[in-house]
C-alpha positions in Angstrom: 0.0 0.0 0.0 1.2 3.8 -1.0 0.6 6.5 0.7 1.9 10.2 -0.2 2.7 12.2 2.6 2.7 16.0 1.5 3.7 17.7 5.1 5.3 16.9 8.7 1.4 17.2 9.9 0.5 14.4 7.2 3.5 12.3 8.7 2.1 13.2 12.6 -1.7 12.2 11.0 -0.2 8.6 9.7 1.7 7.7 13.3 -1.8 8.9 15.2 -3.6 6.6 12.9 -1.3 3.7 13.2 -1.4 4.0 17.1 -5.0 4.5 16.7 -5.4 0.7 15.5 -2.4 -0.7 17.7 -3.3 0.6 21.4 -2.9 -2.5 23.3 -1.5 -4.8 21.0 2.0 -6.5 20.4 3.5 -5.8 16.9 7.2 -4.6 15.8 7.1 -2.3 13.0 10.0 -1.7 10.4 10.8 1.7 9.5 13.3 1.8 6.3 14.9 4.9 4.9 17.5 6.9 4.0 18.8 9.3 6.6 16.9 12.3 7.0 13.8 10.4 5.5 11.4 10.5 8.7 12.0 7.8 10.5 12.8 9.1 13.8 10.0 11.9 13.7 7.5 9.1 13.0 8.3 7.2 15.7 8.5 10.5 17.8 4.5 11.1 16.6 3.4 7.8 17.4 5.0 7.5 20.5 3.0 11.1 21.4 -0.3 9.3 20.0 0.7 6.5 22.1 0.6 8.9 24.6 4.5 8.6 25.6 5.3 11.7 27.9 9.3 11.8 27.6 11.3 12.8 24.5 11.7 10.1 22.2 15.0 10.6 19.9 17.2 8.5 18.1 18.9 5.4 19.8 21.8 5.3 17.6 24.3 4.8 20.2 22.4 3.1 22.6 20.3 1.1 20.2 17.3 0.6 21.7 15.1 3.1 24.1 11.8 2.0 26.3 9.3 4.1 26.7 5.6 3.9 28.7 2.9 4.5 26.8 0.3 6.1 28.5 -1.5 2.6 29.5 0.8 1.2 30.7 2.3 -0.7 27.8 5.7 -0.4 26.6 7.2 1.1 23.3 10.4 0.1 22.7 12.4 2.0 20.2 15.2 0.4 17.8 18.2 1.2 15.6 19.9 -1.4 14.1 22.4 0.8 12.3 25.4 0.2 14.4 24.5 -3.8 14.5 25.9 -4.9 11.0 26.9 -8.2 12.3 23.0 -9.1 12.9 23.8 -12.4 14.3 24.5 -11.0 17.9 21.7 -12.3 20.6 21.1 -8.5 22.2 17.4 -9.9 23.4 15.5 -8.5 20.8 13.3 -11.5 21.0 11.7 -10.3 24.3 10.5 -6.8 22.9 9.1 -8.3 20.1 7.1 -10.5 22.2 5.8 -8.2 24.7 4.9 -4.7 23.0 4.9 -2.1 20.3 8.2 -2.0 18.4 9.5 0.5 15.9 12.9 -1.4 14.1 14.8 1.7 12.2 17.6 -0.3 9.6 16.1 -3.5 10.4 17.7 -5.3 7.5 20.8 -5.6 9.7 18.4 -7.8 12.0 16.3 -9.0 9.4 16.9 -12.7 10.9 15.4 -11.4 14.2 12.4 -9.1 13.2 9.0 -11.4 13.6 8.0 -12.8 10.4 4.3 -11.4 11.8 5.1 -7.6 11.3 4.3 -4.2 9.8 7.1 -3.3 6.9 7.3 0.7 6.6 9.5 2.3 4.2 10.0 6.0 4.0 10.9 7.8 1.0 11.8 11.6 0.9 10.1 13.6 -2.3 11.0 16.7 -1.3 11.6 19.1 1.7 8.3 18.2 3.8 6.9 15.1 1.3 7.4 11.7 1.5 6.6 8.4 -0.2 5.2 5.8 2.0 5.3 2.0 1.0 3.6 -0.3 3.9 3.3 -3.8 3.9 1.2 -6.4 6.1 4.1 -9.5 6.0 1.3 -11.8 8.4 -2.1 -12.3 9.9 -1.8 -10.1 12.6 -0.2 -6.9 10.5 -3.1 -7.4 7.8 -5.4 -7.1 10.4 -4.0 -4.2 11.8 -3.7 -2.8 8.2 -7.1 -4.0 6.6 -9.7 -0.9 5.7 -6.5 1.5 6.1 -7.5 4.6 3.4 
């Protein structure tokens, strides 16, 4: 499914509509991209719809971030970009099991992300627009995904 995101309030609109049909669910979702394509910001919009409190920024360095989503759950926040050697056992397996999780660069994990998830990729048109490709890759993503306009 395309979508064509025109401004930074289109991009906020998309994450409050995903965490609109995720509240209370367990899913990892795969945000791919170029740098400088949105990833972080979406991720920082859905964690606000999710209704996260602190400030969620990029876990380059530290790779992955928990947050609290207003209730009660947790959002955990990934970036694989440091972990080229994708075979290391960092626990992933855990998060993926027991919330919402937003993967940035997960084909350096690919081996690790659930084969039951929600495959984002980001494109950058321009200054403000993107291109946005998402994919269902099981079940419980279709669901999740089915009706989307």
């Amino acid at each position: 499914m395309k979508l064509i995101l025109n401004s930074l309030s289109d991009t906020e609109a998309f994450a409050q509509k995903m965490a609109d049909r995720l509240k209370g669910k367990t899913m990892t979702i795969t945000l791919d991209g170029d740098l400088g394509a949105g990833k972080t910001a979406w991720t920082r919009f859905f964690g606000k719809a999710l209704g996260v409190k602190r400030t969620i920024n990029s876990p380059t360095f530290t790779i992955m971030k928990s947050y609290r989503t207003q209730d009660g759950s947790m959002l955990y926040h990934m970036d694989a970009y440091r972990l080229e050697d994708g075979n290391q056992d960092l626990g992933f397996e855990e998060c993926f099991e027991e919330g919402l999780c937003v993967v940035e660069w997960s084909n350096y994990i690919a081996q690790q992300i659930p084969a039951d998830h929600i495959a984002i990729s980001i494109r950058e048109t321009g200054e403000t627009s993107r291109e946005v490709i998402m994919e269902a890759t099981g079940k419980n993503a279709q669901a999740v995904l089915e009706g989307w306009e």
